[in-house]
N, C-alpha and C positions, 0 to 999 in steps of 0.2 A: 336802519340800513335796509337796502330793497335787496332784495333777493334775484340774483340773475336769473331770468326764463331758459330753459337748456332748450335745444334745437330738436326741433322733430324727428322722429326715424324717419333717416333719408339712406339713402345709398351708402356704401364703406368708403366706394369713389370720390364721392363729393365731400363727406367727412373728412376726409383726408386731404384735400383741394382747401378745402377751411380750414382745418387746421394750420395748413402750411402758409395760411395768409393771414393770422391771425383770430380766425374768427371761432369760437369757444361756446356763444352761448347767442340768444337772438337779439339779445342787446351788441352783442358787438356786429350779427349780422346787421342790423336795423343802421348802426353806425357807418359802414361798410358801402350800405346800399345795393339792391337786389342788382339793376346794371351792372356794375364791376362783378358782382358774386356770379352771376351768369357767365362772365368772358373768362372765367377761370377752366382750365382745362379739369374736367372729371365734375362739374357742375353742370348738372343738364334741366331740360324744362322739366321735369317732373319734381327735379329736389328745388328748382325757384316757385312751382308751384305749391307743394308744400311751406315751404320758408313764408313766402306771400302768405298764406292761409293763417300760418301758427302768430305772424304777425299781426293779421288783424282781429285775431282775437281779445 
């Protein structure tokens, strides 16, 4: 079993903006999709720049 990748230190705002749309860990952001994660209210360009980054890792 793989092990979930947990989401980078991003804002408490946008944490909270993911959680409330499901999103838990970067497999579910990856699922999700960085567009929709952006149009969420408390998700700003610095936490989809991050998100982007931890993902292409």
């Amino acid at each position: 079993m793989d092990a979930r990748r947990p989401l980078p230190r991003i804002g408490a705002p946008a944490v909270r903006a993911l959680a409330e749309a499901g999103v838990h860990d970067l497999d579910d952001a990856e699922e999700f999709g960085l567009d929709a994660l952006a149009a969420l209210h408390g998700v700003g360009p610095k936490a989809i720049r991050l998100l982007r980054a931890a993902l292409e890792e």
